[in-house]
N, C-alpha and C positions, 0 to 999 in steps of 0.2 A: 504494500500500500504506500504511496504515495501523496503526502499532504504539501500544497504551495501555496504560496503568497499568491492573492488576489491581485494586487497591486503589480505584482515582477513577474509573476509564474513563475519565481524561482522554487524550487522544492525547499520547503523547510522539514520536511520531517519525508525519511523511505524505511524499510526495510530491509535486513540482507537475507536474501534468501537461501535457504539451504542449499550448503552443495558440500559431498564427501570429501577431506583433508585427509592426507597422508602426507606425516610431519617425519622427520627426522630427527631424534632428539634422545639424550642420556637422561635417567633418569636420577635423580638428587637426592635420593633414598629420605624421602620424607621423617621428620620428625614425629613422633607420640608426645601431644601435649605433658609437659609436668602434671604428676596431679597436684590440685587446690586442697589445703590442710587449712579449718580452722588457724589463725593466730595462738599461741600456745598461751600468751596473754591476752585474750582478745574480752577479758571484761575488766580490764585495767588502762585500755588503753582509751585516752580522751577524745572525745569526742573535737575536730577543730572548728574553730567558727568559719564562717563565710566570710571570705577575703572583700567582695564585691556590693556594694548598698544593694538593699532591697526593693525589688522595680517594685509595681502595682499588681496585684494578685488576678485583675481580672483580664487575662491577656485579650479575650476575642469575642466578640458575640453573634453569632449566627442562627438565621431562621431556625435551624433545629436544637439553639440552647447559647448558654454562656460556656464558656473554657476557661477554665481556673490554670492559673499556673505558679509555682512552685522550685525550691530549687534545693538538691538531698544529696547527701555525702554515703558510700558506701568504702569498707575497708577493701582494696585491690589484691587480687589472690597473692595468696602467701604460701614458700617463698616465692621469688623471684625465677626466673629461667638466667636473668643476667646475674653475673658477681656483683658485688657493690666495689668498684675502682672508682679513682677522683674523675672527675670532670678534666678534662683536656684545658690545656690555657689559650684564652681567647685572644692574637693580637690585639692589641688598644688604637683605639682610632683617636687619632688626637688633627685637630682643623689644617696644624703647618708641618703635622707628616708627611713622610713622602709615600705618596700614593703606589708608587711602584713598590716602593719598598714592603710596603702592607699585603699588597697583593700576592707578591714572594712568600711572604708569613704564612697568608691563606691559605696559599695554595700547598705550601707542606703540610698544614692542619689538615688540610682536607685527605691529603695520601695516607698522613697515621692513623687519622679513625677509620678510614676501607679496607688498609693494611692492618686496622686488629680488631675489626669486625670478622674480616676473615679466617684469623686468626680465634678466633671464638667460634664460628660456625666449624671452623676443621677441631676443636677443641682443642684448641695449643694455647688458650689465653689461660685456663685454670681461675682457681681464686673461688668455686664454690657457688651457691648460691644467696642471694643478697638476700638477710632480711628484713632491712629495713619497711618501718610500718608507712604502705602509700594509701593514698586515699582518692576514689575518681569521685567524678559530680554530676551529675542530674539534671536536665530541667524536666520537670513533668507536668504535663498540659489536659485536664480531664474536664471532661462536663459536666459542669453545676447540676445537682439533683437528682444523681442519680440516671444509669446508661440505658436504660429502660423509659424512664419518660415521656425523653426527649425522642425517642426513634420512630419515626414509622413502621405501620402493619408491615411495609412491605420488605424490611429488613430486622428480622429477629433475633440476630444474631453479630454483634460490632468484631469490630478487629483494636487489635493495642498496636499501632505504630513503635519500632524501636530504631531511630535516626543514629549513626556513626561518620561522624565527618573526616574529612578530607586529614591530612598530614598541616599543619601550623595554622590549625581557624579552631574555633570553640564552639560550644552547644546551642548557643544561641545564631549562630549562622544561618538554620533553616527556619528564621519564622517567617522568613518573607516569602516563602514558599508555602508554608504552612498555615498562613494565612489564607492565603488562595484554597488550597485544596480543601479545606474548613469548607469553605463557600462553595464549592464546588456540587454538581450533584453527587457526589460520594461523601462528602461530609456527615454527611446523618450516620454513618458507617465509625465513624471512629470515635470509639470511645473514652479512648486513651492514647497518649504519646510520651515515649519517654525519651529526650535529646540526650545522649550519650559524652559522655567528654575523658578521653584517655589521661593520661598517668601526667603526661608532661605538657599539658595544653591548657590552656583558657584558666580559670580559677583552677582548675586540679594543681595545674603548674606551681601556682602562687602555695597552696596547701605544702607540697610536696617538693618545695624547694631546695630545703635540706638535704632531703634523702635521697632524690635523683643520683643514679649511678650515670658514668662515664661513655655507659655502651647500653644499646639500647636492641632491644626483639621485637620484631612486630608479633611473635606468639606469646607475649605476654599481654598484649593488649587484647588477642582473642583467649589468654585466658583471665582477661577482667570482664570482659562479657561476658563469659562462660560462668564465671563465680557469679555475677551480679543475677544470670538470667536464673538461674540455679539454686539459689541461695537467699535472693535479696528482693526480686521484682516480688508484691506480693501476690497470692495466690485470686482473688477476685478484685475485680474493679469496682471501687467506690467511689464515691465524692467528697468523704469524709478527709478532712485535712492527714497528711503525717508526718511521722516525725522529721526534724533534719537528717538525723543519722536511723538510714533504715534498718530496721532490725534483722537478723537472720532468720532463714525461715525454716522450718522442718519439712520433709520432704524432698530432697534435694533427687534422690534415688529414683522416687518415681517420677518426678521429671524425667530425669534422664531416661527411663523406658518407655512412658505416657507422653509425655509432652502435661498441659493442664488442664484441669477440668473446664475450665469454661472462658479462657482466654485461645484468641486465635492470632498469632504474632505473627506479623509482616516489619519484616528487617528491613529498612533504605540504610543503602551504604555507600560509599563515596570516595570512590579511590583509594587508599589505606586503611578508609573505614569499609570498603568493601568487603577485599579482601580479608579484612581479620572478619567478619562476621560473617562471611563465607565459609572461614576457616572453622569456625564455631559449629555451623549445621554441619559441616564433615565429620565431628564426633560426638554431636546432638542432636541427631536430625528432629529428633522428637518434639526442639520446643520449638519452631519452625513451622507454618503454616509455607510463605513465602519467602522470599529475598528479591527483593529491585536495588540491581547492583549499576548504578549510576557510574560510569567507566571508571572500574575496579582494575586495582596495578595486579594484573596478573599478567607473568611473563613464562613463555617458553623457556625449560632450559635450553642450554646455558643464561639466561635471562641478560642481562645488560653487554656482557660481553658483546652479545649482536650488535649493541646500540654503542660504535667506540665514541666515550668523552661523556655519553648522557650521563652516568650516577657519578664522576665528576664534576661535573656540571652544575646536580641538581643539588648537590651536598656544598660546593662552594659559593654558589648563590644566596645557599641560605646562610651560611660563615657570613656572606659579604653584606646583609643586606641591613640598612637601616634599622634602627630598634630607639630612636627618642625622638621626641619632637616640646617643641615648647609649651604645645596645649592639643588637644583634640581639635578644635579649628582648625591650626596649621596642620594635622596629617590630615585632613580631609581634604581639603586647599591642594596639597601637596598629590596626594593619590588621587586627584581628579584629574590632573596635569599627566600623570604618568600611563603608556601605553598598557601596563600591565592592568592596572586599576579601572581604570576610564570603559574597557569592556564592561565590568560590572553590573547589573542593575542597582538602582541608585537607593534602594533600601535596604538591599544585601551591605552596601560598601558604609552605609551609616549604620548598621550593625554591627560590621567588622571595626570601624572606629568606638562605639557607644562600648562594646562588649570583650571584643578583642585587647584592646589596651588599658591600662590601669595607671594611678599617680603614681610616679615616682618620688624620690627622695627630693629630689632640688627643684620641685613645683610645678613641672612638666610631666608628660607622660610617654610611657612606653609601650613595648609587647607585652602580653603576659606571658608568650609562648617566646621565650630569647631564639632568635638565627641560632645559636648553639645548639642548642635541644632539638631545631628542627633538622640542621644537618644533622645527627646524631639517626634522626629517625629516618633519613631518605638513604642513608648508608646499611639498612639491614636490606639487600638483596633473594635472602636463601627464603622467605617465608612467600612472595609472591612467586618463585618456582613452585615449590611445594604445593603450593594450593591453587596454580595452573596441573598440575602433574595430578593431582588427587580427584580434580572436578570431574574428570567424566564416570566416578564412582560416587559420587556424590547421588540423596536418598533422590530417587524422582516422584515421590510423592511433594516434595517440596516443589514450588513451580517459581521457576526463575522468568525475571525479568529483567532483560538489557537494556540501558537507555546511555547510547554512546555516541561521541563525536564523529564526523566524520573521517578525520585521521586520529587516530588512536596513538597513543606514545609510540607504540611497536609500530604504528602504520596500521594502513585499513586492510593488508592481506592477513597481518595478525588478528584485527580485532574479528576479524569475519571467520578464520581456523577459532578462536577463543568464544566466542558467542555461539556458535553450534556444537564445541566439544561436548554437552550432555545435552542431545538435542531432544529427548523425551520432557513433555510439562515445559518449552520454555519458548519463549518469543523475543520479540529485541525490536527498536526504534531505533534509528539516526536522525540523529539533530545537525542538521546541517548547516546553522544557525549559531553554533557555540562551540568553543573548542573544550578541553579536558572540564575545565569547573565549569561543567553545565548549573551547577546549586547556585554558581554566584553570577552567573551571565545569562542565565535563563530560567530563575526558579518558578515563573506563572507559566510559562510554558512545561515543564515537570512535574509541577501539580497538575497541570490538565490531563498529562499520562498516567498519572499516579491515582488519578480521578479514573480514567478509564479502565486501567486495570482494576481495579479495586471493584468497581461495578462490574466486568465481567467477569469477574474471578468470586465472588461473594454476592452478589446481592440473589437474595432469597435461600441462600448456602443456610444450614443449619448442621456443619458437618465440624469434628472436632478439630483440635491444633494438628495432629499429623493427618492431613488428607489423603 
């Protein structure tokens, strides 16, 4: 199918259609998640406050209700997959350095952390498992008064939305999309939402500043989803407020075999957030209704090797890039002017400023997510093989959905091999419209797919979490 602009005929939205791949490739002998242990302290340890003021509680209101939102702290699986090593030293930017000279700097930072990245991936780094106590963050978004209410005859049964973002943006990134889809005709369908936020991003960052290790796994991040989906999301959906720090829940086991009684989860993931919640239904399929993996980094082994200079690239970009400004006005001023930002839609990008950054010390403000931490995270390459390598074993009761750029990081003859690797239960759009962050360049156009799947996948469905 084929959708165009009125106005150009140009296509903004096709399909690819199926056709049989025959790849060439070694396999990377996938990983078996650590398993997630209770804290051995975990009723001693404090609860931390909320690094960020508290917005307005009533985030939306829509023909089929109001939408409460909220923001909850959950302990991040324990231990770790990484060792706890220091932080790498960041050159210092100073106004009458020399530019060249800094670049030199960066550019060997950037070699040591892929050179012992690798080194941990072949385990030659050692050093154990980190335990330091992390903590991830939440936003959760539900409908006032109860999810029965507010719904129509003709959908009996809601879904719980669970959003994972991109690599250096925070939880609050999708409302501007989530806004939309709220209003949509599938709106009345969702009951619940919970924005997801990783170990070293947005407010998590700010909690978890101390304790941040050196080197960093994207399979730790699918197993903080894995603990939270497991452990901590609770078992029905209410309206009733909760606490900040969510409590653990019992039942962990029969998740893991059942899925839940009466919740039916659809995952949106987003590049790094894809992928790790990809990687999550690979060894849970069960709490998994769906996944809409918004161009997810899944790579062909040998993965970047193909692409020579890319995870240099994307690892010294983020070392090089910006991280203060004198006020929130001037970075917005600033990221309207610049080629990268300026795609944006323009409520995503005052998100990313309102949300994304925090005061600093000397009355200006910064990232929350430091270019350090995000290089750190664009240097784990072995976890987007594995969970390309694993997908066409992935459960097919779970029904995927592709919603991807026209050129894909790997190219469009990748992303076209990768979107039909489990081609049972799944389908795929191209947005021809938006490049990799479709969330932030096109999120009312993604809700209108997220609208459409959702209605044909669910509405009048009365069928459990594993279909």
């Amino acid at each position: 199918m084929v959708v165009t602009n009125r106005d150009t005929a140009t296509p903004r939205t096709s399909t690819i259609p199926y056709t049989q791949t025959f790849l060439n490739w070694e396999s990377v002998h996938p990983r078996q998640l650590l398993p997630i242990h209770p804290h051995p302290d975990l009723q001693k340890i404090e609860t931390p406050p909320l690094p960020s003021p508290s917005r307005p509680p009533v985030f939306h209101t829509t023909l089929n209700g109001t939408y409460l939102r909220s923001t909850h702290v959950v302990l991040a699986a324990f231990p770790r997959l990484v060792p706890n090593i220091p932080l790498p030293q960041m050159p210092q930017y100073t106004p009458s350095g020399s530019a060249i000279e800094r670049l030199k700097q960066l550019e060997a930072l950037t070699r040591e952390v892929i050179e012992k990245q690798q080194k941990f991936t072949e385990g030659k780094l050692g050093g154990g498992h980190s335990e330091k106590v992390l903590w991830n963050c939440l936003n959760r978004y539900v409908r006032m008064g109860g999810v029965e209410t507010q719904r129509p005859a003709r959908g009996n049964s809601g879904v719980t939305l669970f959003l994972a973002h991109a690599n250096g943006f925070q939880k609050e990134i999708w409302e501007t999309m989530l806004r939309s889809l709220l209003d949509s005709p599938a709106g009345y369908m969702v009951d619940e939402i919970w924005a997801w936020e990783a170990a070293q991003h947005g407010d998590a960052a700010l909690i978890n500043a101390s304790n941040l290790s050196g080197i960093f796994d994207w399979l730790d991040n699918s197993r903080d989803i894995a603990n939270f989906l497991l452990n901590y999301l609770p078992e029905e959906v209410k309206s009733e407020a909760l606490p900040t720090r969510l409590e653990r829940e019992s039942g962990s086991q029969a998740r893991k075999e059942r899925g839940y009684r009466t919740r039916k989860i659809v995952a949106v993931g987003h590049s790094f957030g894809g992928c790790t919640s990809l990687r999550v239904a690979l060894d849970f399929p069960a709490l998994f209704s769906s996944i809409i993996l918004v161009d997810p980094v899944l790579m062909q082994p040998p993965g970047y090797t193909l692409l020579p200079g890319y995870l240099d690239n994307k690892v010294l970009g983020a070392f090089s890039r910006r991280e203060r400004w004198a006020s929130r006005e001037e970075a917005l001023r600033l990221f309207k002017k610049s080629p990268f930002f300026s795609r944006w839609n323009p409520g995503v990008l005052q998100l990313y400023v309102d949300h994304g950054l925090t005061d600093d010390s000397d009355g200006g403000v910064k990232l929350k997510m430091s270019g350090l931490h995000e290089g750190l995270t664009f240097a784990d390459q072995m976890t987007p093989c594995e969970t390309w390598e694993l997908l066409d074993r992935s459960d097919e009761a779970i029904t995927l959905r592709w919603i991807v750029p026209e050129e894909g990081i790997a190219g469009s003859e990748a992303t076209r091999a990768t979107v039909w690797r489990r081609p049972a239960n799944s389908s795929n759009v191209v947005f021809h419209h938006s490049g990799h962050l479709i969330v932030q360049e096109a999120p009312i156009e993604l809700a209108h797919d997220i609208s459409d799947f959702l209605l044909r996948r669910y509405e009048c469905s009365n069928t459990g979490a594993h279909l």
